[in-house]
C-alpha positions in Angstrom: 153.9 55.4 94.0 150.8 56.6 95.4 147.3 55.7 93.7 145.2 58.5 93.2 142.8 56.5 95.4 145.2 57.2 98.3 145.9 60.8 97.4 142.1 61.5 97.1 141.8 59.7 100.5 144.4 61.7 102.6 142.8 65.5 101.3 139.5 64.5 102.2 141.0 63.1 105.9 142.8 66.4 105.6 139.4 68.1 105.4 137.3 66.3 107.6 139.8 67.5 110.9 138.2 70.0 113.4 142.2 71.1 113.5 141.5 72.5 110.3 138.4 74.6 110.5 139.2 75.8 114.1 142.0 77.7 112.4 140.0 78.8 109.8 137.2 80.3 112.2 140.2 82.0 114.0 141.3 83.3 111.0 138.2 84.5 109.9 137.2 86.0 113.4 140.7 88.1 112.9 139.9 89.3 109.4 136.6 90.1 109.9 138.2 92.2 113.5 140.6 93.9 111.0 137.9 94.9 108.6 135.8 96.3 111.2 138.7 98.7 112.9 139.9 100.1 109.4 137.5 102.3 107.4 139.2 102.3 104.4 138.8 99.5 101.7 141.7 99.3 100.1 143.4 99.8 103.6 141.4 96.7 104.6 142.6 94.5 101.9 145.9 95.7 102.6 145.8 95.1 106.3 143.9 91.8 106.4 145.9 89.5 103.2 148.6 88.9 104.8 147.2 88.0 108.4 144.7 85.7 106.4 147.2 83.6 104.8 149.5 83.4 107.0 146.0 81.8 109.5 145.4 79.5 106.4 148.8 78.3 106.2 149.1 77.8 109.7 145.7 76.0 109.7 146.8 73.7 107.4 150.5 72.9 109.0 148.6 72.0 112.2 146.5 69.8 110.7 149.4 67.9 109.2 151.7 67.8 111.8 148.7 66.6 114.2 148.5 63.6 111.3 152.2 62.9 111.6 152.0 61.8 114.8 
């Protein structure tokens, strides 16, 4: 079983990847495009939720496959 020494230790690894926060700035740079094209708030919200977590999931699942190996 893992101590929560290790488990503490592979999130902040997980953090500290440029993997990571390259996909996040993509992501970002996408929502913020989406935002800008769509006058509508609640269009906007719509429109750029699903794109965003779908960016942050991916983000993430590169990041941890890039550990696996």
């Amino acid at each position: 079983m893992l101590s929560l020494l290790e488990v503490v230790s592979d999130i902040a690894e997980l953090f500290l990847s440029w993997r990571l926060y390259v996909g996040f700035a993509v992501t970002a740079g996408l929502c913020w495009l989406l935002i800008s094209l769509v006058p509508n708030e609640t269009a906007q919200w719509v429109i750029c939720v699903p794109p965003g977590l779908i960016g942050i999931f991916l983000s993430f699942r590169w990041q941890i496959r890039a550990d696996s190996l």
